[in-house]
C-alpha positions in Angstrom: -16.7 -13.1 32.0 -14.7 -10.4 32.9 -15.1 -7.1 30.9 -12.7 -4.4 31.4 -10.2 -1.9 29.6 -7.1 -0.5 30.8 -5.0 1.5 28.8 -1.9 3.2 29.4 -0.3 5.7 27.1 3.3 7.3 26.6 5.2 3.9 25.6 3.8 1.2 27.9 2.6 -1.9 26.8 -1.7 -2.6 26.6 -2.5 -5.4 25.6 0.4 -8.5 25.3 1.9 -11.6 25.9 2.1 -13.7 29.2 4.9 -16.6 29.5 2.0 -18.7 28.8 1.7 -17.5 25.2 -1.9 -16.1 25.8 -2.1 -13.7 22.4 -5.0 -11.9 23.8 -4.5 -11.7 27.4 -4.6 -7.7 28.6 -2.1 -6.5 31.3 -1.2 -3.2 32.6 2.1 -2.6 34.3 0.9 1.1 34.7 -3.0 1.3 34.4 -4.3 4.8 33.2 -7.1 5.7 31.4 -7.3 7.2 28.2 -9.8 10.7 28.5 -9.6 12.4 25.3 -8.7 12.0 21.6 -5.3 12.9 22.0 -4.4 10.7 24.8 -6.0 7.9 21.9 -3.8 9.2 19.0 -0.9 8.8 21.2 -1.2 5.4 22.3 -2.2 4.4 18.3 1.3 6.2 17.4 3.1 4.4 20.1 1.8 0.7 20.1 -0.1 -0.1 16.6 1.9 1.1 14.1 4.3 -1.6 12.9 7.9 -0.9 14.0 11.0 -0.8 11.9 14.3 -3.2 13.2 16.8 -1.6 14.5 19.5 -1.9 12.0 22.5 -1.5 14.3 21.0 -5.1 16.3 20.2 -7.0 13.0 22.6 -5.8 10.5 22.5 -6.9 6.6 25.0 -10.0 7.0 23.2 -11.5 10.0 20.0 -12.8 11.0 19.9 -13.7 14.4 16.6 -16.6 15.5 17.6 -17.7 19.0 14.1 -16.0 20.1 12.6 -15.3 17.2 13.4 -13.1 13.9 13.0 -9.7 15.4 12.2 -8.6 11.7 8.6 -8.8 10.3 8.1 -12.1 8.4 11.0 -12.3 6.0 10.5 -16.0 5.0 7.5 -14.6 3.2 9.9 -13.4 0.6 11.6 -16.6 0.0 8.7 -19.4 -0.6 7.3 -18.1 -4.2 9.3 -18.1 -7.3 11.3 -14.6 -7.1 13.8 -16.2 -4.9 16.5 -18.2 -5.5 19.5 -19.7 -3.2 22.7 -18.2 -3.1 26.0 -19.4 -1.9 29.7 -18.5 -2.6 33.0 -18.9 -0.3 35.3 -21.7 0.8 33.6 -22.3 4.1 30.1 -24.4 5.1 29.4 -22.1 8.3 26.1 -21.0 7.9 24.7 -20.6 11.7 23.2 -17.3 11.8 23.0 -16.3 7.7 19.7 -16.3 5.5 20.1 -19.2 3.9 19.9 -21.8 7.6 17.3 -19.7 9.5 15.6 -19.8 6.5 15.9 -22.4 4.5 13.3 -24.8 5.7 10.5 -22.3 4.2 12.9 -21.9 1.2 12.0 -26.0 0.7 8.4 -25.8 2.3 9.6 -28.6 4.9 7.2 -29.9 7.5 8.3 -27.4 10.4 9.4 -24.4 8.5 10.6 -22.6 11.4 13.6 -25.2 11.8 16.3 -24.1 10.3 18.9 -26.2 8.4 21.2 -27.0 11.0 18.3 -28.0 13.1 17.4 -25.6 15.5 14.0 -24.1 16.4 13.1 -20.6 16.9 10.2 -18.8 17.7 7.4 -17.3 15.3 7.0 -13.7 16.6 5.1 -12.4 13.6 1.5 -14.4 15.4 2.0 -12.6 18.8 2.7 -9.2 17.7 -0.6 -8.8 15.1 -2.6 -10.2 17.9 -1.3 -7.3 20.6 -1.5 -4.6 18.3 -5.2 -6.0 17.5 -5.9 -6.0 21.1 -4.9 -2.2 21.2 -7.1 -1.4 18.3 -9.9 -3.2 19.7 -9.7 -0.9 22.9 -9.2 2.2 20.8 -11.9 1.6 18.2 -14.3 1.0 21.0 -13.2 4.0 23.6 -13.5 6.2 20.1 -16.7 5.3 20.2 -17.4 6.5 24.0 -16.1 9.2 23.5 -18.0 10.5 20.6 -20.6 12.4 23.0 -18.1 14.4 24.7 -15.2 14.9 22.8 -14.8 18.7 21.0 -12.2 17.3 18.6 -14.2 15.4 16.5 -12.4 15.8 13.6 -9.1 14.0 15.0 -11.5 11.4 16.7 -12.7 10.5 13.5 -8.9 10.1 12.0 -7.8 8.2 15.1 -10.8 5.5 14.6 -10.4 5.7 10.7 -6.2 4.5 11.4 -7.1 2.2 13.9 -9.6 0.5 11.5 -7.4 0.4 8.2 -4.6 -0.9 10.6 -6.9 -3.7 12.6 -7.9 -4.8 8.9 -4.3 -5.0 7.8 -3.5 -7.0 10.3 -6.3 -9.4 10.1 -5.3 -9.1 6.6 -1.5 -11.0 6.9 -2.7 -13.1 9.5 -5.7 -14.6 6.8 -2.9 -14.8 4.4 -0.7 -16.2 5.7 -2.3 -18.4 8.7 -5.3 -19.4 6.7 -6.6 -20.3 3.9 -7.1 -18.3 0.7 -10.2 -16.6 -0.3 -12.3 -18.6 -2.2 -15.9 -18.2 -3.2 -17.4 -21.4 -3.4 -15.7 -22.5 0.0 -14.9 -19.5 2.2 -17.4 -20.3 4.5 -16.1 -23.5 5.7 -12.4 -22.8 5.1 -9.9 -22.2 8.0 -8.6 -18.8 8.8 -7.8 -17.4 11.9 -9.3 -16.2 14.9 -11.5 -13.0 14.9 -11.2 -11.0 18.0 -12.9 -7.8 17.5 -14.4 -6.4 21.5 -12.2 -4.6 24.3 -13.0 -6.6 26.5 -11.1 -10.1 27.9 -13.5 -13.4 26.9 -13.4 -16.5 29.0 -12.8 -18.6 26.4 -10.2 -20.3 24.3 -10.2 -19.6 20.5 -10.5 -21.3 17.1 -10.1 -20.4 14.2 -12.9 -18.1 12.3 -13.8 -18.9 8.4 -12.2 -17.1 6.2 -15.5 -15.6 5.3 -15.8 -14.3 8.6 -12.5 -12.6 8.6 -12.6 -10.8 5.4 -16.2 -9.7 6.7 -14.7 -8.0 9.3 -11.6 -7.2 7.6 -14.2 -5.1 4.7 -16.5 -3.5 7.3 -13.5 -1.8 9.3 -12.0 -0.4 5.9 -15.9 0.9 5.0 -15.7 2.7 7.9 -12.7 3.9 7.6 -13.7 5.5 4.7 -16.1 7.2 6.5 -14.0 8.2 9.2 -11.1 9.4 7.0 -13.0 11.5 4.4 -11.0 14.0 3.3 -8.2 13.6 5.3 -4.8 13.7 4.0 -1.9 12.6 5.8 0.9 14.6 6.7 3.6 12.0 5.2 3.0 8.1 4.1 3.6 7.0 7.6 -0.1 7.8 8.8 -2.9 6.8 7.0 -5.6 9.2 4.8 -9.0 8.4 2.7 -6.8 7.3 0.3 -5.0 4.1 1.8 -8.2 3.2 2.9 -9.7 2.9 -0.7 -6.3 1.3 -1.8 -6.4 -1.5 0.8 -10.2 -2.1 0.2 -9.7 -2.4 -3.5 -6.6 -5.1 -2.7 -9.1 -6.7 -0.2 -11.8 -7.0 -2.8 -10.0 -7.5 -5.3 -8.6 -11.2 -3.3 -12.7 -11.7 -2.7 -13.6 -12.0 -6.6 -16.0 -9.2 -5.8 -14.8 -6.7 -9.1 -17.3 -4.5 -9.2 -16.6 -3.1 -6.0 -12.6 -3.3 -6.3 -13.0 -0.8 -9.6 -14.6 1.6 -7.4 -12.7 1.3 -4.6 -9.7 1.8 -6.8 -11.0 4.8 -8.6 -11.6 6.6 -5.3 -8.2 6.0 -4.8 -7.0 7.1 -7.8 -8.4 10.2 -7.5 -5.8 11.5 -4.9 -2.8 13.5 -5.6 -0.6 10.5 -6.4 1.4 9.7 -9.7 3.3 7.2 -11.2 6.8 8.0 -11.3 8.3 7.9 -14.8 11.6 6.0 -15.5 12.6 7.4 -18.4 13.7 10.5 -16.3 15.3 7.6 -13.7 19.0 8.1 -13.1 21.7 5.2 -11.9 21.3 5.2 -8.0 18.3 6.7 -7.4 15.5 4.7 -5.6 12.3 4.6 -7.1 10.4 3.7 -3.9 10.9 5.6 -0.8 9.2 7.7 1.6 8.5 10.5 -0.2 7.7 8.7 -3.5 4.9 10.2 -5.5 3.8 6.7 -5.8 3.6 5.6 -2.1 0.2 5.8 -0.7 1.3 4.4 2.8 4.3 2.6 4.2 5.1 1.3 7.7 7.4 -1.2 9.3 11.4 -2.3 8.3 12.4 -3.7 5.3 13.4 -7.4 5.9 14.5 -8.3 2.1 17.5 -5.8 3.0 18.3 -8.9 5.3 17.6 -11.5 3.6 18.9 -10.9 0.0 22.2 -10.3 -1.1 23.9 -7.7 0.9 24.2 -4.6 -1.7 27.7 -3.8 -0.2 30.7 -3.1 -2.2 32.0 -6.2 -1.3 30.0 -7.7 -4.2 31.6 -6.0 -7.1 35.5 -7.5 -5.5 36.7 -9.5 -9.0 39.6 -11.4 -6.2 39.2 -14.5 -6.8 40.5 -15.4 -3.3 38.2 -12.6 -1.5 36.6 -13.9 1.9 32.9 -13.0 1.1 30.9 -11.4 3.6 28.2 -13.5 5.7 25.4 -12.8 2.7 27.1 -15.3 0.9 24.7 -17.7 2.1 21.8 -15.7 1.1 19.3 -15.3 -1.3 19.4 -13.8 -4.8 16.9 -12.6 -7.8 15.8 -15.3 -9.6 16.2 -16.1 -13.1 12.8 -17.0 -13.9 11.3 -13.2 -12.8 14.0 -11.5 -14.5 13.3 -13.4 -17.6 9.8 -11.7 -17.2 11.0 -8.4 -18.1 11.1 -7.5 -22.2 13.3 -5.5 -24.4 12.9 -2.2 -22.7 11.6 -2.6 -19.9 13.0 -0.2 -17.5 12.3 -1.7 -14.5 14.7 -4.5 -15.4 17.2 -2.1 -14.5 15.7 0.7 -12.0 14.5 -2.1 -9.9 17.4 -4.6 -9.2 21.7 -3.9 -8.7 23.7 -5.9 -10.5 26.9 -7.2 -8.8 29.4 -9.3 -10.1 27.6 -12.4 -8.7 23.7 -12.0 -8.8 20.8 -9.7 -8.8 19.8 -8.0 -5.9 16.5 -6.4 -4.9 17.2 -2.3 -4.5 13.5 -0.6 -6.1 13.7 1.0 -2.4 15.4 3.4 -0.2 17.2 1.2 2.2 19.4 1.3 5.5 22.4 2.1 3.4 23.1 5.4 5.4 21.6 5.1 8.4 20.5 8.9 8.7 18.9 8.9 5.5 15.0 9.6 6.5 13.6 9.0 3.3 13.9 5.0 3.9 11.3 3.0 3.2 9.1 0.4 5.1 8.2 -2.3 2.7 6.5 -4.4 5.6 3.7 -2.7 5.0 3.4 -1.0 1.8 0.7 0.1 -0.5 1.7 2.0 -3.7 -0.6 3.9 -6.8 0.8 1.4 -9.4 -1.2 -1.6 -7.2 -4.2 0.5 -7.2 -3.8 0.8 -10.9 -3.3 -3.2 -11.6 -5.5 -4.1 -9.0 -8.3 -2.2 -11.1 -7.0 -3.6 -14.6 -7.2 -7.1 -13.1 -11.0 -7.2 -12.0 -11.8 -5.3 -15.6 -9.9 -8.0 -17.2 -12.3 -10.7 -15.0 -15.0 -9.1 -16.1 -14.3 -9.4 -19.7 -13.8 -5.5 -20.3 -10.4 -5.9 -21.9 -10.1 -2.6 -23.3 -10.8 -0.7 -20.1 -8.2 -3.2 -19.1 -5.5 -2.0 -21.4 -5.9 1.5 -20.7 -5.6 1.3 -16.9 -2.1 -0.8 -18.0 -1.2 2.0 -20.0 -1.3 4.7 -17.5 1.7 2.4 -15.6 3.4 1.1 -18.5 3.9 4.5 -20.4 5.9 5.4 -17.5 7.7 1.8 -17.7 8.9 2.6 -21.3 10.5 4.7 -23.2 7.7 2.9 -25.6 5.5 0.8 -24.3 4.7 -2.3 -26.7 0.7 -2.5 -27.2 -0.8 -5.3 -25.4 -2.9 -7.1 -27.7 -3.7 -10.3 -25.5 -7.3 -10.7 -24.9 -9.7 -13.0 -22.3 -7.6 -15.2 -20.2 -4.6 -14.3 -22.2 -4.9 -10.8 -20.8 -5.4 -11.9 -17.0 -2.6 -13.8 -17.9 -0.7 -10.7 -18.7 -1.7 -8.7 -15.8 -1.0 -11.3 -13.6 2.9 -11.4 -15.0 2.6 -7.4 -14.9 1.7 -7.4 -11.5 5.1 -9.3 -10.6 6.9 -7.4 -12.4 5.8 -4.3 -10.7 5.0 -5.3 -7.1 8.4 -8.2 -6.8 9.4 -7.9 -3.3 6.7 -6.3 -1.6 5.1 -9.0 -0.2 2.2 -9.5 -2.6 3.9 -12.4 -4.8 3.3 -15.6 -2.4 -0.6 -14.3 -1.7 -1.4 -13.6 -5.4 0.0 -17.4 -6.3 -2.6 -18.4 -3.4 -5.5 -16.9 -4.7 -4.9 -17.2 -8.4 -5.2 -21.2 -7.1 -8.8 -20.8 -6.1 -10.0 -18.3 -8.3 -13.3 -19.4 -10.1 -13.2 -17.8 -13.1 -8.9 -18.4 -14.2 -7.6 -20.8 -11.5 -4.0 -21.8 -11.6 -3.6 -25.0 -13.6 -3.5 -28.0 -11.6 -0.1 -29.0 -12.6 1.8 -25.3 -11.7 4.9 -25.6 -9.4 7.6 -23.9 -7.8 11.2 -25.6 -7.9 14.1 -24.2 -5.5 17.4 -26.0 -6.1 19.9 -27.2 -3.3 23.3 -26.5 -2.9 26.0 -28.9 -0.8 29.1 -28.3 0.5 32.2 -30.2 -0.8 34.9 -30.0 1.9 37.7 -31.5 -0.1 37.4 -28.9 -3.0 36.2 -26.2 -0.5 33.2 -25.6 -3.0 29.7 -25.4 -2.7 27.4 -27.3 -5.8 23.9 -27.7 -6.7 22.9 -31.2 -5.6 18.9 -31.3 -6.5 16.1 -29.5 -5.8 12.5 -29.1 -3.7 9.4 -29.0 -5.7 6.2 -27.1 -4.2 3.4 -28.7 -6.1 0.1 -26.7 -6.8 -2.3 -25.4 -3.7 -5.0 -27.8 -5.1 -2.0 -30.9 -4.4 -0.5 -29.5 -1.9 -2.5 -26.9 0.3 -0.9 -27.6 3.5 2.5 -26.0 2.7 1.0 -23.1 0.8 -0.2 -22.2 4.8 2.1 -21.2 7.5 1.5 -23.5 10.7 0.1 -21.5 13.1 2.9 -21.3 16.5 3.0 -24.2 19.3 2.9 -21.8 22.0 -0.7 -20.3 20.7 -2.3 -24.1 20.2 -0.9 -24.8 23.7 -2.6 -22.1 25.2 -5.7 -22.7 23.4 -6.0 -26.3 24.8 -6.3 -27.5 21.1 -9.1 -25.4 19.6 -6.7 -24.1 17.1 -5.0 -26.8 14.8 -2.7 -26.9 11.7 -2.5 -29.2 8.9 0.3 -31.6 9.2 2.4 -30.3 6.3 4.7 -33.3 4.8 7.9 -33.8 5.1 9.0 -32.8 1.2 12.1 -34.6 -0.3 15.6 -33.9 -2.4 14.8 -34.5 -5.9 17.2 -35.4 -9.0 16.5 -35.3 -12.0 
């Protein structure tokens, strides 16, 4: 075995990918060694933090596949049931638009990353958690070796306490969406993903760890971060304080079933100097997500719904009837069923989505509309106090403590109303409520696909066995020059159909691996009538 680090600061790469597809193989184009705390920080800056797209390469009408989405994961936003399809315009051409590159996770089919007009592209998403993991590894453990000489302690600890929370983020998406969900009774046994935690190169191929192993890991490196970032807060969202570590642990424990420790993680959260913004004192066109939010706790990465949904361009709001739409016209949309969540007076229903002439759109956030605007958020990666808040209410509510419930509710629904109706639900009436609550709030953040997952397994409310998701289909007509709904794909429960609530794990990494990783063969899924 060999056993070696090499690290190389000031924007060259540490750890990556070789032709071969090796997600954990180290290389060095420029081999230095890191010395202090600062020469750490820099390379955790430079390589580990998720980075945003370049809007200029992948504007809002496009989305180019050839080699891969260069956009974080934005199928993720189009499998659960606040997406719908979208298409408008006289013409079928669809090469390089939302709805073909990705409309075979839209209709869970057997190889999602095919789009509709056939072609394959690559899943990008796998190799870059695995080389910023390999980074962290060699900065968590050089932290460490450095702790007996180093005179900066104090931004030692901060650089180990950011490496952690990030290493567990990571391992976080890649559970969720390469493995199984967390259940109790079979976490054990169940599939997740590999664990690869020491600097150092193994000679080995890899398999995939239980999901009990990786949420170990995934708690122990936001303990310690804790640890590392007490009383440290961050100069902006984009780094990462005592705070985000507390917020992603209480998520974390939340998905575990383990309540007790969620509530307490959550109320050292809530204890910083965050609020809930109030939308009675909204205004038309202002964002209520963004950078500087009172609300947001951390943020990193791009924002790949801006890509994905309906473009928010003027172009929307044309009444000609004979307009030539822009590309989005084969996009995505709201759908109908989350907006018919929203009651009488519920401010979000309009702070939170623009309404065009043809659809809903998405635009909570501060987005790439002017691209020197530095407030923009990164919704990749984004943990806000309202989460904190419901994630707390939720694991009160499993623990049959439904007024403590209700009054962490109340702290974000007094600021959701210019009244707030009383919630009177109790038992599983009330999970059921925090569980709409929570989409509501959190709808296009990336939490709605892995809350359906684990509501499936949960042992104390479990999804009912006969819960599904329908998409419909649209076809083109070329003699009319219209496009019509023609049927629909039905994603059946997790308990009926578990292996499309998983994302296959890429070719290139089984290849490598000689086998020791394998999918579930997900089915080929079928147009329905009615």
């Amino acid at each position: 075995m060999k056993k070696r680090v090499l690290f190389y600061i000031f924007g060259v790469l540490a750890f990556g990918l070789g032709s071969c597809g090796d997600f954990l193989e180290e290389y060095s184009q420029n081999q230095r060694y890191a010395t202090t705390a600062q020469d750490l920080d820099e390379l955790l800056r430079g390589e580990c933090f998720m980075q945003s797209s370049n809007p200029s390469s992948n504007t809002q009408e496009t989305m180019g596949f050839s080699s891969g989405l260069t956009m974080n994961y934005p199928w993720l936003h189009v499998m659960d049931d606040d997406a719908e399809e979208f298409v408008e315009g006289g013409f079928p051409y669809t090469s390089s638009y939302p709805r073909n590159v990705l409309g075979s996770f839209y209709h869970w089919g057997s190889d999602p990353f095919l789009t509709l007009e056939n072609d394959q592209y690559r899943d990008n998403d796998w190799e870059r958690f695995y080389k910023s993991i390999g980074v962290l590894n060699s900065i968590i453990y050089m932290a460490d070796e450095f702790r007996s000489k180093e005179e900066d302690i104090e931004l030692l600890n901060r650089v180990e306490g950011e490496a952690r929370f990030l290493r567990a983020g990571y391992y976080f998406l890649l559970v969720n969406i390469y493995g199984m969900p967390y259940s109790k009774v079979t976490a054990s046994r169940d599939a997740g993903v590999p664990l690869k935690i020491t600097e150092h190169i193994e000679d080995k191929y890899f398999s995939r760890g239980s999901v009990e192993a990786v949420y170990s890991q995934i708690v122990t490196d936001l303990k310690r971060a804790t640890v590392c970032l007490e009383g440290i807060v961050p100069s902006s969202t984009l780094r990462v304080g005592e705070v985000a570590a507390n917020a992603l642990l209480s998520r974390v424990y939340l998905y575990m079933e383990e309540y007790e420790a969620c509530i307490a993680a959550a109320d050292e959260a809530m204890a910083g100097a965050y609020s809930v913004m109030d939308l009675n004192s909204w205004t038309d066109g202002k964002n209520v997500i963004s950078w500087t939010s009172p609300e947001t706790i951390f943020t990193q990465g791009g924002n790949a719904v801006v890509s994905t949904f309906l473009s928010s361009s003027t172009d929307w709001n044309n009444p000609n009837p004979d307009y030539t739409y822009p590309q989005q016209a084969f996009s995505y949309q709201v759908s109908e069923d989350l907006l018919r969540c929203y009651s009488d007076g519920d401010l979000r229903r309009t702070a939170f989505f623009k309404n065009s002439l043809h659809a809903a759109i998405p635009d909570k956030y501060k987005t790439w509309m002017d691209y020197n605007d530095n407030d923009e958020i990164g919704m990749d990666f984004l943990i806000r106090l309202p989460e904190v808040i419901l994630n707390k209410a939720e694991a009160l509510a499993m623990l049959t403590r439904d007024g403590d419930a209700k009054t962490e509710l109340e702290k974000l629904r007094s600021k959701r109303f210019a009244a707030a109706p009383s919630v009177t639900e109790t038992g599983e009436a009330l999970i059921d409520f925090i569980r709409d609550e929570r989409r509501r709030e959190l709808c296009f953040e990336g939490h709605r696909w892995f809350d359906l997952r684990r509501y499936a397994v949960n042992s104390i409310h479990p999804l009912p066995d006969n819960f599904t998701i329908r998409h419909r289909n649209n076809a083109y007509e070329a003699n009319s020059r219209t496009w019509y709904e023609n049927g629909y794909y039905e994603l059946n429960a997790y308990t009926q159909d578990r292996a499309a609530w998983i994302i296959p794990i890429p070719n290139y990494a089984i290849e490598f691996n000689r086998g020791e990783l394998q999918n579930e063969i997900r089915p080929n899924r079928e147009l329905q009538r009615d």
